[in-house]
C-alpha positions in Angstrom: 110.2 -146.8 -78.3 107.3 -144.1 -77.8 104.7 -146.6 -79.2 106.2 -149.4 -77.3 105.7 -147.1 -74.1 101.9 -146.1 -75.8 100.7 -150.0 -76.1 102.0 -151.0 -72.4 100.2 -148.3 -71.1 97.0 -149.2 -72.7 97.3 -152.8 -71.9 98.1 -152.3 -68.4 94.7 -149.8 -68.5 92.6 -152.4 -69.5 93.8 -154.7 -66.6 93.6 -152.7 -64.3 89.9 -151.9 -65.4 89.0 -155.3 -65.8 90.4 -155.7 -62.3 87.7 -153.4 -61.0 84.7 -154.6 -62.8 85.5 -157.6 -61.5 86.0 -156.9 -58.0 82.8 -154.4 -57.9 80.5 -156.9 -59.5 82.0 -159.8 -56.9 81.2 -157.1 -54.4 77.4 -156.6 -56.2 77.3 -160.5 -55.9 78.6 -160.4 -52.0 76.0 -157.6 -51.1 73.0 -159.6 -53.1 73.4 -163.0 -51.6 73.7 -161.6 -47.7 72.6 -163.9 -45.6 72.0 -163.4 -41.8 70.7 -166.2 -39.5 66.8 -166.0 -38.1 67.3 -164.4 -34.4 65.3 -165.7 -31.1 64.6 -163.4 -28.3 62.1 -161.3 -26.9 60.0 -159.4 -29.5 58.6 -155.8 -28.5 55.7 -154.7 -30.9 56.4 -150.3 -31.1 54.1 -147.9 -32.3 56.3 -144.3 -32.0 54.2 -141.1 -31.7 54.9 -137.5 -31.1 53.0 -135.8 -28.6 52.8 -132.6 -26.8 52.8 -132.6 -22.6 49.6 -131.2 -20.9 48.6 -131.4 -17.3 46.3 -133.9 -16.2 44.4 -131.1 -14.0 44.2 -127.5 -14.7 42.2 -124.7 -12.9 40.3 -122.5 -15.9 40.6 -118.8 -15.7 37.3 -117.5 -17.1 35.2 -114.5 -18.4 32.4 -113.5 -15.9 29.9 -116.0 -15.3 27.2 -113.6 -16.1 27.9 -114.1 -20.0 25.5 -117.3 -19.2 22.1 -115.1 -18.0 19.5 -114.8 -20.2 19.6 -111.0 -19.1 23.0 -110.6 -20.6 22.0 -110.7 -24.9 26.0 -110.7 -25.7 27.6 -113.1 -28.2 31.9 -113.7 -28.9 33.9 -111.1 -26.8 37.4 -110.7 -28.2 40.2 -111.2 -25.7 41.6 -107.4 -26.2 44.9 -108.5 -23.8 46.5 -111.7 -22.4 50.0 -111.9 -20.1 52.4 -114.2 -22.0 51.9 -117.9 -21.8 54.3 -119.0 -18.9 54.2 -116.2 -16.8 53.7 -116.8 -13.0 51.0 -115.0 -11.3 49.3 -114.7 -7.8 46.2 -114.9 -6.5 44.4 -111.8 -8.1 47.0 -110.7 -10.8 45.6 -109.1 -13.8 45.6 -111.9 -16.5 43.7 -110.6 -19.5 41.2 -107.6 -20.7 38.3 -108.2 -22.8 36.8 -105.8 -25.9 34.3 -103.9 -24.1 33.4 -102.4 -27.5 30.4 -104.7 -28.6 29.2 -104.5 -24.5 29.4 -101.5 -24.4 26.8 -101.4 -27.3 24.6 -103.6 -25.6 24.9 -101.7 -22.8 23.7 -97.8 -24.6 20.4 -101.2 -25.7 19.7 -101.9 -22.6 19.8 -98.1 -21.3 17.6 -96.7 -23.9 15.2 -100.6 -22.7 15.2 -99.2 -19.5 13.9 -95.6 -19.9 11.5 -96.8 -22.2 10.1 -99.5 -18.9 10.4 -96.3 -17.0 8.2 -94.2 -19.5 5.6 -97.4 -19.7 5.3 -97.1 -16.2 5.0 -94.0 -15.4 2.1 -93.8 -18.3 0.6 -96.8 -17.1 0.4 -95.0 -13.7 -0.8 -91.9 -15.0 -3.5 -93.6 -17.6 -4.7 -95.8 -14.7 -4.8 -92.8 -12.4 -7.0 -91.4 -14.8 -9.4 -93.4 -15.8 -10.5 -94.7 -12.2 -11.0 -91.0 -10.9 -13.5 -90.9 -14.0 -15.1 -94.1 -13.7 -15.6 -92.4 -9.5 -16.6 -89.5 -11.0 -19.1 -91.6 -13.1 -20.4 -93.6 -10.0 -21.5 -90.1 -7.7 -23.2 -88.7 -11.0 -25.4 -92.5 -11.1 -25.9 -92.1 -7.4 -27.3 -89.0 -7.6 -29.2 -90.1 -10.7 -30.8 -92.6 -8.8 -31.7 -90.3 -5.9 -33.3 -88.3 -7.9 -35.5 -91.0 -9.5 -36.2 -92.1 -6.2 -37.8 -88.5 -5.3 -39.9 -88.4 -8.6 -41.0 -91.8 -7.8 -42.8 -90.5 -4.3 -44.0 -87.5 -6.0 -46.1 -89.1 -8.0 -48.2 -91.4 -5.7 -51.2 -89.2 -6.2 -50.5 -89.5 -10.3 -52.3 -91.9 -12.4 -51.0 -95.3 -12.9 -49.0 -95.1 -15.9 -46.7 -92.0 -14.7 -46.4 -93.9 -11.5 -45.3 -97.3 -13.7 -43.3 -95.0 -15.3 -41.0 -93.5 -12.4 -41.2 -96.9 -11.0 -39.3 -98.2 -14.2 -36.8 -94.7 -14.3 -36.0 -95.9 -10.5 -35.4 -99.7 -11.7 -33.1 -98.2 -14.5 -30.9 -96.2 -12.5 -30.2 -98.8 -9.8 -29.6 -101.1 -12.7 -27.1 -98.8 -14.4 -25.0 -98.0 -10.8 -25.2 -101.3 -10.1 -23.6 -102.3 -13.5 -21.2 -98.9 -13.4 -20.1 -100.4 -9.5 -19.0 -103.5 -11.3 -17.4 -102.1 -14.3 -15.3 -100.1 -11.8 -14.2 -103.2 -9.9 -13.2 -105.1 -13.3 -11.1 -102.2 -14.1 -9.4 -101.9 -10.9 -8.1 -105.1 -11.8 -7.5 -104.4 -15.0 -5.1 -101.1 -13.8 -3.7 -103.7 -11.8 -2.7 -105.8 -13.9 -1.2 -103.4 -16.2 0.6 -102.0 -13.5 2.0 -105.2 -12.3 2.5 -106.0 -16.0 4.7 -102.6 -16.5 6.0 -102.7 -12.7 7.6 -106.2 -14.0 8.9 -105.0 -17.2 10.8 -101.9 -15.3 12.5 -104.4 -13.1 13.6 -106.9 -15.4 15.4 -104.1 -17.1 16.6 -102.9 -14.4 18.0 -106.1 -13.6 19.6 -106.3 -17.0 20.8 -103.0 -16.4 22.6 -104.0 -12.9 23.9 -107.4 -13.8 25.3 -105.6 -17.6 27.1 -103.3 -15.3 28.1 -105.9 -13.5 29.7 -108.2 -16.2 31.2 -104.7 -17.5 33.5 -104.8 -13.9 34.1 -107.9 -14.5 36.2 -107.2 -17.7 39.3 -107.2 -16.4 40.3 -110.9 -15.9 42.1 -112.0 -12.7 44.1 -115.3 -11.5 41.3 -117.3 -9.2 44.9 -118.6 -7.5 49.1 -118.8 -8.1 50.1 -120.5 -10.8 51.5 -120.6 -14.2 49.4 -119.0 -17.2 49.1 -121.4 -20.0 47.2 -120.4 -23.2 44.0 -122.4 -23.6 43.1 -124.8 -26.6 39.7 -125.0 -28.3 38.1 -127.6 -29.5 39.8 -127.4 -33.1 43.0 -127.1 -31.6 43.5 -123.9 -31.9 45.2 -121.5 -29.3 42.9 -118.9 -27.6 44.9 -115.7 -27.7 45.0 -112.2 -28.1 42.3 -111.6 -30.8 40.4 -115.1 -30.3 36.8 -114.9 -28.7 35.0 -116.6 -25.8 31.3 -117.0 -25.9 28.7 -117.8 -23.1 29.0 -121.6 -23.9 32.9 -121.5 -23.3 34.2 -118.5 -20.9 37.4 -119.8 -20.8 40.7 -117.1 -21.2 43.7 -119.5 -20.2 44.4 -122.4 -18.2 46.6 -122.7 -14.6 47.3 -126.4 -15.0 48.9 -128.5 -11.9 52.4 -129.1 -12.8 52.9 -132.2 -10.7 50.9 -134.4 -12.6 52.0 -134.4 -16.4 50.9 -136.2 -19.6 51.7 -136.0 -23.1 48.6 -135.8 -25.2 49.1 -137.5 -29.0 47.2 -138.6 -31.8 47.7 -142.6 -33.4 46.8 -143.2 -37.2 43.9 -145.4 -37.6 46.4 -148.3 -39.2 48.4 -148.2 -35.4 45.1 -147.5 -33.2 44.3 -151.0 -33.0 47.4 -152.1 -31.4 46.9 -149.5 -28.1 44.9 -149.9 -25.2 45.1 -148.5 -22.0 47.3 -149.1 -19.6 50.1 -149.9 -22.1 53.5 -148.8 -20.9 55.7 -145.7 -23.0 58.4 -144.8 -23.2 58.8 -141.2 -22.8 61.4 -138.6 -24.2 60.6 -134.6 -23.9 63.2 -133.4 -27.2 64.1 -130.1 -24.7 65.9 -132.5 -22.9 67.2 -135.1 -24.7 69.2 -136.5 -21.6 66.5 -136.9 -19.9 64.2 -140.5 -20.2 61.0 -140.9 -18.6 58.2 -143.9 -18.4 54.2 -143.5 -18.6 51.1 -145.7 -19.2 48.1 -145.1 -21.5 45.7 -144.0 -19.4 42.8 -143.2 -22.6 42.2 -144.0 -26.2 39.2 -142.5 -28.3 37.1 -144.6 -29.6 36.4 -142.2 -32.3 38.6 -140.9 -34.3 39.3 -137.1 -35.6 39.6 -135.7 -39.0 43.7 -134.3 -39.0 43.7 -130.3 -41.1 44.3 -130.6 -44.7 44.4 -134.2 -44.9 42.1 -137.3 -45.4 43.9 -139.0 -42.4 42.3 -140.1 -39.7 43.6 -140.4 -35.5 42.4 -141.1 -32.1 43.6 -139.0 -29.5 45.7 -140.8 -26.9 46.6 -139.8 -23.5 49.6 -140.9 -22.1 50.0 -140.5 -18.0 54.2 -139.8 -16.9 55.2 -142.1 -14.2 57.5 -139.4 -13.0 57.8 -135.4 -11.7 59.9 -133.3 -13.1 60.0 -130.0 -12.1 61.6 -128.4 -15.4 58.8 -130.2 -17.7 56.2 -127.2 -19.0 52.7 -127.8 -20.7 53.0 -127.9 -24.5 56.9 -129.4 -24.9 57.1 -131.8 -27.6 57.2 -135.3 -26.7 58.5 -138.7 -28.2 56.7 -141.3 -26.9 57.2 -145.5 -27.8 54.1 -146.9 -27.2 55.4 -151.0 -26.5 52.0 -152.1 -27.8 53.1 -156.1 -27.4 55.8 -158.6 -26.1 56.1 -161.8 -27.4 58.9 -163.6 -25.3 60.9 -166.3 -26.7 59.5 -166.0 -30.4 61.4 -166.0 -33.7 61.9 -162.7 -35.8 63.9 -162.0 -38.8 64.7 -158.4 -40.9 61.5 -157.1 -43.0 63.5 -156.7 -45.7 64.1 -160.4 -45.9 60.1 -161.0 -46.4 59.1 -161.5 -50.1 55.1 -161.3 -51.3 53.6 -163.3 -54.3 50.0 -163.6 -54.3 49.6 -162.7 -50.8 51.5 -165.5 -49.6 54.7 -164.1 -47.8 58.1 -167.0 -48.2 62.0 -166.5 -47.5 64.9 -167.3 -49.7 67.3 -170.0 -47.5 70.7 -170.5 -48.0 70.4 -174.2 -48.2 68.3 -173.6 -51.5 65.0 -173.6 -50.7 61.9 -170.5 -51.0 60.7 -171.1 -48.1 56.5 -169.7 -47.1 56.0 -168.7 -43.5 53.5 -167.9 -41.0 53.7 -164.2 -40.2 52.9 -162.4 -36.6 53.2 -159.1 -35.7 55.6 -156.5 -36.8 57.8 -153.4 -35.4 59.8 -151.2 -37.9 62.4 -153.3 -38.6 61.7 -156.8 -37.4 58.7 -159.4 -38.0 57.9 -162.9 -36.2 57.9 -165.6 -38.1 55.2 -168.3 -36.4 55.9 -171.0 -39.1 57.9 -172.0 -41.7 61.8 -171.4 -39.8 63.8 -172.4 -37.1 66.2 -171.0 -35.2 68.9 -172.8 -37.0 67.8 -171.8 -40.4 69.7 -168.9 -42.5 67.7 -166.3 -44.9 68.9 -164.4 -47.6 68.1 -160.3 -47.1 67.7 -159.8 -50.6 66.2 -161.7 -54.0 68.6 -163.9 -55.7 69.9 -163.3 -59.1 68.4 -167.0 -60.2 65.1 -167.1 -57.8 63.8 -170.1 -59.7 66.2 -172.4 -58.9 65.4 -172.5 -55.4 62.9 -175.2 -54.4 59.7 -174.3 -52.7 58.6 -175.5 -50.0 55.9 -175.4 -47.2 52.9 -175.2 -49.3 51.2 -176.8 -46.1 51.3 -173.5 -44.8 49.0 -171.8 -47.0 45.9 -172.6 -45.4 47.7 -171.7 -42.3 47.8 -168.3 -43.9 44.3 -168.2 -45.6 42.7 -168.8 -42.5 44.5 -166.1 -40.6 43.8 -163.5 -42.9 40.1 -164.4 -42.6 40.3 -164.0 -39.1 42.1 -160.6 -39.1 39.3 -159.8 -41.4 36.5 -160.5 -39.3 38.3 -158.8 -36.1 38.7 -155.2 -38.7 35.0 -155.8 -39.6 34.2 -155.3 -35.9 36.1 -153.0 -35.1 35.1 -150.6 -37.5 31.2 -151.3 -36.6 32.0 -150.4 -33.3 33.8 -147.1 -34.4 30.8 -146.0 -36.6 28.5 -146.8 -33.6 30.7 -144.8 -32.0 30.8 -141.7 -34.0 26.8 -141.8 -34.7 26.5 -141.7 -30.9 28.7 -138.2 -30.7 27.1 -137.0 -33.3 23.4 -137.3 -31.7 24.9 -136.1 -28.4 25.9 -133.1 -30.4 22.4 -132.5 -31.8 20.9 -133.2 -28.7 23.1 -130.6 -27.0 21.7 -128.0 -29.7 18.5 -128.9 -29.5 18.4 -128.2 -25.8 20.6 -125.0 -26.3 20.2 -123.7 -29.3 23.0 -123.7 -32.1 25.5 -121.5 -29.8 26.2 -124.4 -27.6 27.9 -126.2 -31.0 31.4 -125.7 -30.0 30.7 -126.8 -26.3 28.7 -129.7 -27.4 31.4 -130.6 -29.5 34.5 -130.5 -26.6 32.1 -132.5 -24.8 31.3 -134.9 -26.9 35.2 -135.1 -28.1 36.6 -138.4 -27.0 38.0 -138.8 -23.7 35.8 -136.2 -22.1 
């Protein structure tokens, strides 16, 4: 009776098992063959971005504009305090303090410059002093010289002919000699002059220095030109300026007081996407602090060059993306979704991606009437593609590839040239465009070197914001 009960047990095992292998693999077959119909409707073409909200105007808050004279010999200054990003301030509040250490270092220069303009003058006056009371000194002694020669001269009108020739000649050589000694004199008046106005200049050009150093030193302490809210500035590399960060001559700016009325979210496309945006494109706009919240813009900028992403070989343009609407709870820097609707096709025929099979770079469809169908392709979104050729609105696809692909008949090889003809027009469009974005980039870089070249290689990082696209 026990093995009786055994056997039943292990035959009713084995149905039951065979009952699910069979239902899992008519459930394999079910899920392989799915077939969905090709859809018709309007077609949006997305290209979905992150971004980051700025303001479209913003008031800089800078170091003193005395950094910039050629007086002023003083290269980065560390930001030694800045007021947390956000904060609200009035006309006048104290924003930020900058290291005095390395001024004050040109400063103890600058002293020990002046004192030694003061000592050169005051030897120059002195030296010049001197030497013209002897030269006057020199000229009474000649004058007297000559008088005398001009007594010997009448004394000796009763002596014979050759001591008369030779007081004559005495006479000539003294008026000579004060006549030279009277223009010597004059020639170094000028000279004294000169090196009086030479040293007078010297003592007040460091004197200048000295004023407009003092100067820059009150200057130190960095205030709010007007009210509004503090926001950290970026550099050129994207980079924060913040406690510890530097300004230089060529860019004095501390922090930003952006206008808060008129937002945009600044975002960067991949070089695959960039072609597809253009300016005046409408977004869709979503700030992820407030989910709730839905908000529309337009492109208002794309660069035409694009920018080298940290620690990888990508490539992006910058794109700026104006909002539509005010908001008073947006702030600078929130993180922004934006869907960028890059094309509508209206009316067209689309089907799933997934349904899209490749061989030898000719794309076809498996239909459920039998057939592997090729198609025409247009453009694409993340799920969706438009099918030019090849279906009809009627027409049924399979998602995914058969179990017996080859007995499905192809069909549409008319198409192919179709296809071969598109793809060398695509390629001749990419050809362009990336002439025109190497034309592009050659032209910032010889803005750049022009920029040094007129200001030496300081004015790199300037040159470089300004020759950033969309400045």
């Amino acid at each position: 009776m026990k093995r009786n009960s055994i056997i039943t047990s292990i035959v009713i095992g084995a149905l039951v098992l065979g009952i699910i292998i069979y239902a899992l693999g008519a459930e394999k077959e079910n899920i392989a063959m799915l077939d969905v119909p090709v859809m018709r409707g309007d077609f949006e073409v997305l290209v979905i971005v992150t971004g980051e909200l700025q303001a479209e105007r913003s008031e800089q808050i800078t170091g003193p504009q005395e950094l910039r004279s050629r007086n002023i010999r003083i290269g980065n200054i560390r930001i030694q305090d800045l007021i947390p990003e956000g904060t609200v301030v009035d006309s006048g509040d104290y924003v930020a303090l900058l290291d005095r250490s390395e001024s004050d270092n040109a400063l103890k220069d600058i002293e020990d410059a002046l004192e030694r303009a003061e000592a050169q003058y005051a030897r120059t006056q002195l030296d010049t002093t001197i030497t013209l009371s002897n030269l006057r000194d020199e000229l009474i002694n000649l004058e007297y010289n000559l008088e005398e020669r001009r007594l010997i001269l009448e004394q000796s009108k009763f002596e014979p002919p050759a001591t008369i020739r030779q007081a004559e000649i005495s006479l000539e050589r003294a008026e000579r000699g004060l006549e030279q000694s009277k223009q010597n004199y004059q020639l170094r008046i000028q000279q004294a002059n000169e090196d009086m106005n030479e040293a007078s200049i010297n003592l007040s050009q460091q004197r200048r220095r000295y004023q407009e150093m003092l100067n820059v030193l009150d200057k130190f302490t960095i205030r709010a030109p007007k009210s509004g809210m503090v926001i950290y500035h970026r550099e050129w590399n994207g980079q924060r300026r913040t406690v510890g960060s530097t300004i230089s001559p060529w860019d004095l700016t501390v922090a930003t007081l952006p206008d808060l009325s008129s937002m945009m979210s600044t975002t960067y496309v991949n070089e695959i996407d960039v072609s597809k945006v253009r300016a005046g494109q409408h977004v869709r706009i979503g700030v992820d602090a407030f989910p709730q919240r839905e908000y529309t813009g337009s492109i208002m900028q794309v660069a035409n060059v694009g920018e080298q992403m940290p620690n990888t070989d990508a490539k992006v343009f910058e794109v700026r993306i104006l909002l539509n609407e005010y908001d008073p709870i947006l702030r600078p820097a929130m993180t922004t979704s934006n869907i960028i609707v890059t094309r509508t096709s209206k009316d067209v025929l689309y089907v799933p991606l997934e349904a899209i099979n490749i061989a030898d770079s000719i794309p076809y469809v498996f239909k459920r009437d039998g057939t592997r169908q090729i198609v025409v392709l247009g453009d694409a979104n993340d799920n969706h593609v438009i099918v030019e050729k090849g279906l009809s609105e009627n027409d049924r696809i399979y998602l995914t590839t058969p179990d017996d692909p080859d007995r499905f008949r192809l069909t549409g090889k008319d198409l192919i040239a179709v296809i071969e003809e598109k793809k060398a027009r695509e390629k001749v469009e990419e050809q362009a465009r990336r002439y025109e974005e190497e034309r592009m980039l050659k032209e910032r870089e010889e803005r750049i070197r022009q920029i040094r070249s007129d200001n030496g290689p300081g004015a790199a990082a300037e040159g470089m914001q300004r020759a950033r696209p969309g400045n």
